[in-house]
C-alpha positions as CSV (number, residue, x, y, z in Angstrom):
1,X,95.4,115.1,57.3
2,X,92.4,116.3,55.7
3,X,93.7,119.3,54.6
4,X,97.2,118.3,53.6
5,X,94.9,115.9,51.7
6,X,93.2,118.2,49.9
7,X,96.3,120.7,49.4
8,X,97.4,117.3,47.2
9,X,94.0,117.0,45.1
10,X,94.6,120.8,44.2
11,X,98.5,120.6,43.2
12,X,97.9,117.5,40.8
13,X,94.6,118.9,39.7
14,X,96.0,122.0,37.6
15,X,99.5,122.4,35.2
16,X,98.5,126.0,33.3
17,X,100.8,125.7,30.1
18,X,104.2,127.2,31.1
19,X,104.7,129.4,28.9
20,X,101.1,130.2,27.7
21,X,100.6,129.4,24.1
22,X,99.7,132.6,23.4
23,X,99.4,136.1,23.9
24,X,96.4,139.3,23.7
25,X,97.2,142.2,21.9
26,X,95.2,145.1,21.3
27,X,94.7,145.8,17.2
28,X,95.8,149.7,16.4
29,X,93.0,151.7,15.4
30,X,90.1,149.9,16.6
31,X,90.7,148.5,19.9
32,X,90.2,145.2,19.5
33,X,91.7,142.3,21.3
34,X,93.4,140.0,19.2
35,X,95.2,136.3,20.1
36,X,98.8,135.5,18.8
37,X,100.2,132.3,17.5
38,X,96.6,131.2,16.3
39,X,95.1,132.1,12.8
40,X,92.7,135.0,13.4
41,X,89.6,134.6,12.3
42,X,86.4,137.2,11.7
43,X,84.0,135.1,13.9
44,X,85.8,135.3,16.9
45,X,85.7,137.9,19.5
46,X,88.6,137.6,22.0
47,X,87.9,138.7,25.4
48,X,88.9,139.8,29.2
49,X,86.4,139.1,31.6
50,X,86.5,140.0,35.4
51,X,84.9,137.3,37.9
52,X,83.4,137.8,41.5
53,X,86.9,137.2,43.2
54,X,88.8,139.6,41.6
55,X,90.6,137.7,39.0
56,X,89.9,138.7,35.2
57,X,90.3,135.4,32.4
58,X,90.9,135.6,29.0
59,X,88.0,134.5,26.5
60,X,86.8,133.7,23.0
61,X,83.5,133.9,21.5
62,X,83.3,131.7,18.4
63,X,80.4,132.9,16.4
64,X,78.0,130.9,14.0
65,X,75.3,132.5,11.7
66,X,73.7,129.4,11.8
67,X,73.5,128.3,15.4
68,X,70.3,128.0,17.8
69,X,72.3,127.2,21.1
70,X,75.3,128.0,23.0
71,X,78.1,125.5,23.8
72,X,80.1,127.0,26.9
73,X,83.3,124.6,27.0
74,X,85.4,124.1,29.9
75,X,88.3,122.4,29.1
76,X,91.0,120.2,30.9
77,X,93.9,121.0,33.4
78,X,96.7,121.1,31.3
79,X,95.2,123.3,28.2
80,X,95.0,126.8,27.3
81,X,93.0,128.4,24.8
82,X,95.8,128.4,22.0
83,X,95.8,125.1,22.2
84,X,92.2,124.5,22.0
85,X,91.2,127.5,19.7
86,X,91.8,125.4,16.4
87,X,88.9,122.6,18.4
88,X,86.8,125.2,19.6
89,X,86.4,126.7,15.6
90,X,86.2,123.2,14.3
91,X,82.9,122.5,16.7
92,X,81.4,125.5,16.2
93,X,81.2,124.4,12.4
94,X,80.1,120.7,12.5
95,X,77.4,121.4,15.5
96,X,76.5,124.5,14.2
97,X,76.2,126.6,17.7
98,X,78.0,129.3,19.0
99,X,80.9,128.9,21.4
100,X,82.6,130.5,24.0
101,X,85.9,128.7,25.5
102,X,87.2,130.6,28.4
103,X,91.2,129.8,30.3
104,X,91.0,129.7,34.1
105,X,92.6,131.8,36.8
106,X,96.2,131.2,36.2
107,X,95.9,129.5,33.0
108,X,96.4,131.7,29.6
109,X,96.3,135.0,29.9
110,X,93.6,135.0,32.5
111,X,95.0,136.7,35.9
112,X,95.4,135.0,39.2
113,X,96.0,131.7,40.7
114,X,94.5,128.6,39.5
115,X,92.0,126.7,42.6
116,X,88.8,124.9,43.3
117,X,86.7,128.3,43.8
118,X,88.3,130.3,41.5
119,X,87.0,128.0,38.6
120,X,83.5,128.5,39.7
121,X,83.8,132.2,39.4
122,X,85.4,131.8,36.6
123,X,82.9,129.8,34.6
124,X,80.5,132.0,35.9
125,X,82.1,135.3,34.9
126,X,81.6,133.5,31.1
127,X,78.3,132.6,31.6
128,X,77.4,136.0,32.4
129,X,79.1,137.3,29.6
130,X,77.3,135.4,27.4
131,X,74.2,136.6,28.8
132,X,74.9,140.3,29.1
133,X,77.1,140.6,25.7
134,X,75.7,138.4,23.8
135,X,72.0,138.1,25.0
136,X,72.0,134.3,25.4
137,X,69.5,132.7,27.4
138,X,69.9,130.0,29.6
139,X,67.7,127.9,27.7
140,X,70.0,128.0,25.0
141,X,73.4,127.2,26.2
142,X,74.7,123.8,26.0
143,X,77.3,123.1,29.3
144,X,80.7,121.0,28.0
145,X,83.2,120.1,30.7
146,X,86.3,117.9,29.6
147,X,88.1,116.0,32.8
148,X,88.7,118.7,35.5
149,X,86.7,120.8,33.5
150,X,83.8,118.8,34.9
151,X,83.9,120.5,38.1
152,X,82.8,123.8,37.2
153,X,80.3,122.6,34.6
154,X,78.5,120.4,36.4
155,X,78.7,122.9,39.6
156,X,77.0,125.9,37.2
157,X,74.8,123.2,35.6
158,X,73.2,121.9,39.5
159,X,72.1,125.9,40.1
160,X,70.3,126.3,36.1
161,X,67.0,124.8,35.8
162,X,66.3,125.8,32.5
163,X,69.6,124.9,31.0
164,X,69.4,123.0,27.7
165,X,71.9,120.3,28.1
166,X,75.4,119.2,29.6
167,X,77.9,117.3,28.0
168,X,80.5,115.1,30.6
169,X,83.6,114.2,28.3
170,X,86.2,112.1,30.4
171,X,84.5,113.8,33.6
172,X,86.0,112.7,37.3
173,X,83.4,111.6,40.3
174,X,85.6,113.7,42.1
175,X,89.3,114.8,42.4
176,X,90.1,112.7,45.7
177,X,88.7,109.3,43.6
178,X,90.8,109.9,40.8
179,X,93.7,108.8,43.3
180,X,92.1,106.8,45.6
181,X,89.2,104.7,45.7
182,X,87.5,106.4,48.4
183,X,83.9,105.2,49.2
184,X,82.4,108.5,51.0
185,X,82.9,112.2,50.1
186,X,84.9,113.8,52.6
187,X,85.1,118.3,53.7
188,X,88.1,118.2,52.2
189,X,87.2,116.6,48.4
190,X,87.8,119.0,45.3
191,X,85.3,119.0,42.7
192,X,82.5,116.8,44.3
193,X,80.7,115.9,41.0
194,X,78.8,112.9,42.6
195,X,77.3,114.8,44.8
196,X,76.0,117.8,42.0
197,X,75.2,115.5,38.9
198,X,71.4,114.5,41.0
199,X,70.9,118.1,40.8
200,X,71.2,118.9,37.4
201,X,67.8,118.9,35.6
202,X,69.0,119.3,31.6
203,X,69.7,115.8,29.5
204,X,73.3,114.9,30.4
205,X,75.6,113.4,27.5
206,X,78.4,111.2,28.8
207,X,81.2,110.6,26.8
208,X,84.6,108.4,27.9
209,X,87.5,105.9,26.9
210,X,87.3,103.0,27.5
211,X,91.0,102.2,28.3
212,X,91.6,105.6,29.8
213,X,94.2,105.3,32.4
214,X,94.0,108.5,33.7
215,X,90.3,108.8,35.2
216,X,88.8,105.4,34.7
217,X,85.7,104.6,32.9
218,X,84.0,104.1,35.6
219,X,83.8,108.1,36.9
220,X,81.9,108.1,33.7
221,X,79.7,105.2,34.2
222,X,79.0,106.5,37.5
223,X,78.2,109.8,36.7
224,X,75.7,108.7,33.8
225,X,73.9,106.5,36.5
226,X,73.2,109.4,38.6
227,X,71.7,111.1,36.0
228,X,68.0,112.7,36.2
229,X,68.2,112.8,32.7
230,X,70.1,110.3,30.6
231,X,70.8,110.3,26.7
232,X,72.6,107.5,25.2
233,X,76.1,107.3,26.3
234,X,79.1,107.5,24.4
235,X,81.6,104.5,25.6
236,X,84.7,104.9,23.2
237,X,86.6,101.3,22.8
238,X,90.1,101.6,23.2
239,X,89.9,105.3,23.9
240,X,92.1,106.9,26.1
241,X,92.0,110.5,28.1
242,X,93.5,112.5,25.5
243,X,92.2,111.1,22.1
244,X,89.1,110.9,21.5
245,X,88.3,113.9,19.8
246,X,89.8,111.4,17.0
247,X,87.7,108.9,16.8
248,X,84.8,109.6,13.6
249,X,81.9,108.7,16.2
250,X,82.9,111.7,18.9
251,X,82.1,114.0,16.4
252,X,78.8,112.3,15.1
253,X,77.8,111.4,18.9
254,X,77.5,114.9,19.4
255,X,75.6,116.2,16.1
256,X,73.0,113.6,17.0
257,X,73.1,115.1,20.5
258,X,72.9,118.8,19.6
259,X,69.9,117.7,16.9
260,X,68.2,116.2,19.7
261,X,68.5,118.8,21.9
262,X,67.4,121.5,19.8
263,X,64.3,119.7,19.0
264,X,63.3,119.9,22.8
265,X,62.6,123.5,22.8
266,X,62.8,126.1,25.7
267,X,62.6,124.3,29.0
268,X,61.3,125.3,32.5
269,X,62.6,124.8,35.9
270,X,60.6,124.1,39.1
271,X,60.7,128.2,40.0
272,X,58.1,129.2,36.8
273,X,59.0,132.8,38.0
274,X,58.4,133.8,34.0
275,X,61.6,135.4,33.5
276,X,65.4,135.0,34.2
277,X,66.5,134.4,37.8
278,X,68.9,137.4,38.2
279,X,69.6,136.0,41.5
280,X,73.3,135.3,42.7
281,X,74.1,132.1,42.5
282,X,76.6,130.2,44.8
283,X,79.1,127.4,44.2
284,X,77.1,124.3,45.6
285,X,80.1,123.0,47.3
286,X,79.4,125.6,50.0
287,X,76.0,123.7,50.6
288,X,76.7,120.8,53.2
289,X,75.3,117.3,51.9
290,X,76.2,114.2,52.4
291,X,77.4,111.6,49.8
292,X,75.6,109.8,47.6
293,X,78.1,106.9,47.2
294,X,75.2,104.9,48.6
295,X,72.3,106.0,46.6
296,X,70.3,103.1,45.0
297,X,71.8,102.4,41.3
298,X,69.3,103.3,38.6
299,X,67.7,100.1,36.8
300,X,69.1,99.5,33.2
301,X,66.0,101.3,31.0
302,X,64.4,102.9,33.7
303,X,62.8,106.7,32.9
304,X,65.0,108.8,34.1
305,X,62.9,112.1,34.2
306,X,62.4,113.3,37.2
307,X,58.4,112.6,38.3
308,X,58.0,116.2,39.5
309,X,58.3,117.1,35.7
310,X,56.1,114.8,34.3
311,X,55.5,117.4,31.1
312,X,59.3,117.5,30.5
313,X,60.1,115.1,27.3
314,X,62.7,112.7,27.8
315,X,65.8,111.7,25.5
316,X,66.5,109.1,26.7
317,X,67.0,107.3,24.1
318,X,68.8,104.2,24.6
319,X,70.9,102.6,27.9
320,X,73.2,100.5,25.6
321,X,76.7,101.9,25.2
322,X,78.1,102.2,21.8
323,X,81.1,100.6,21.2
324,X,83.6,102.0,18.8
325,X,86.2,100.0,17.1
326,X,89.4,99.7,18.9
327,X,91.2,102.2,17.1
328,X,90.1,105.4,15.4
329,X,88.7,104.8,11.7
330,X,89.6,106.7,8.7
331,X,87.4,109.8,9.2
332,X,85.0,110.3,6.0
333,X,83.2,112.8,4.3
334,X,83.2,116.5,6.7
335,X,84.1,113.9,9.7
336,X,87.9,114.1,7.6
337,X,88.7,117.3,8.2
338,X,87.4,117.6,11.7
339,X,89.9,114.6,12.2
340,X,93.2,115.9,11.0
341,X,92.7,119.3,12.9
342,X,92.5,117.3,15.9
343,X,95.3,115.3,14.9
344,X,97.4,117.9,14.5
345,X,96.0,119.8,18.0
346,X,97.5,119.6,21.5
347,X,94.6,118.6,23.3
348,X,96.7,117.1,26.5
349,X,100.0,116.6,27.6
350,X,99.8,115.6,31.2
351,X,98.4,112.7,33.6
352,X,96.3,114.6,35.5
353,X,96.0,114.0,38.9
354,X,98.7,111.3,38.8
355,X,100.4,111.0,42.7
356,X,104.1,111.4,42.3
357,X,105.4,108.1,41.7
358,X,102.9,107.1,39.9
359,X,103.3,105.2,36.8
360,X,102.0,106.8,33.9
């Protein structure tokens, strides 16, 4: 049962764009990989990338003159990177960082099947590309994981201590509780982000709709109340799973976060080994642990750094939500032209993780 179980979570967890959006070409004369059907642009490096299980995904490196830190976006189960490149350059402008977007096994151009494991390698493989092409450190890069994307942010962001920050936008508790409301965390779960958000050490960003009827509010809720370190949540009114990109105070939400961030400087983990741990690292999920469904709730305004790092500084700034208005204001000043981009980009067509029958 178990298994069947899980076989289910995994064939409602993933729909790769059929046919891709786009295509990889390599320019005459120099080499260079090159997207179709998007607007090429001089600040971004497309890229092939081969992960530890013998797949190789298709990437983009968004560059920014002006950028400290390193957003590393995992997007959702029914995107590729045509459809998010015209997002990913818009964010690299308003937050000012660098950013590398990356398409999972199966998804894209990247090679392969789509699965649990696979994404961990996969998000991996562009971490370490980041780190070996383009010398960022692990203190600098910012973690962003949209709905499934969750899983393999938050399972890379439970093994880096000295990650900056993470960012959970309409993240799941796990892929079995986005169908049912289970109470424990079985073997056979996908994507057990429950049981890895206690792990992660860097200031965690939550972001959700309120009205989204695709993975309720309350995986986000959840998720923000397990975290070691909280900043001020972003709790969209009205939002839904595929739209809030449009609402004026996603974008500012995240400025504010990305300025707070910065400010916090280089971080240390709990291994002060004085240099990068070159170590390989494992997917968590092959650690056995129990669940932490029944884990006392964390107190409305209580610290949320962890003792053991009494020198780390907090952010955590506020537990009140912020309510938006119920639908999406006229967009102002840069916040306008951030706004009818996303207007105009597919950012998700499907109910992920909706059981046949199931009304949408």
């Amino acid at each position: 049962m178990g298994a069947v179980t899980s076989a289910m979570a995994t064939k409602f967890a993933f729909f790769p764009p059929n046919p891709p959006s786009y295509g990889l070409v390599l320019e005459e004369g120099t080499g260079r990989l090159k997207m179709t059907e998007v607007s090429e642009k001089e600040n971004v490096d497309v890229l092939k990338v081969k992960t530890n299980r013998g797949t190789e995904i298709a990437a983009l490196y968004v560059k920014n003159p002006t950028a400290k830190l390193t957003l590393l976006y995992s997007h959702g189960n029914a995107a590729d990177l045509g459809q998010m490149y015209d997002l990913f350059t818009e964010l690299s402008i308003h937050l000012r960082v660098n950013l590398m977007g990356y398409d999972y096994s199966g998804y894209g151009q990247s090679t392969g099947k789509p699965s649990e494991m696979n994404t961990y390698a996969d998000i991996q493989a562009a971490y370490e590309c980041l780190k070996e092409t383009y010398g960022v450190k692990e203190e600098d890069v910012i973690l962003y994981g949209q709905s499934v994307g969750s899983g393999p942010t938050l399972d890379l962001a439970s093994q880096l201590p000295r990650l900056r920050a993470v960012v959970l936008h309409s993240a799941i508790l796990s892929g079995l509780r986005v169908m049912y409301p289970v109470k424990h965390t079985y073997w056979f779960d996908i994507y057990k982000n429950i049981d890895k958000i206690p792990l992660v050490e860097a200031p965690v960003l939550a972001i959700h709709g309120t009205d989204d009827d695709v993975v309720n509010w309350s995986h986000g809720k959840k998720l923000w109340e397990l975290c070691r370190q909280k900043y001020e949540p972003l709790w969209i009114k009205g939002g839904n799973h595929c739209n809030l990109e449009l609402y004026p105070d996603y974008i500012k939400h995240l400025k504010k976060f990305i300025s707070a961030v910065e400010k916090l400087g280089h971080r240390t983990g709990d291994n002060n080994n004085g240099g990068t741990d070159n170590r390989p690292r494992h997917s968590t999920d092959q650690r056995s642990r129990s669940s932490t469904d029944h884990r006392e709730m964390p107190r409305a305004g209580r610290d949320s750094i962890d003792r053991r790092e009494k020198s780390r500084k907090s952010v955590d700034y506020s537990d009140k939500p912020r309510n938006i208005a119920e639908h999406p204001e006229k967009a102002r000043n840069s916040i306008d032209r951030f706004g009818e981009i996303m207007r105009s980009a597919v950012l998700c067509n499907i109910n992920c993780f909706k059981p046949v029958g199931a009304k949408a």
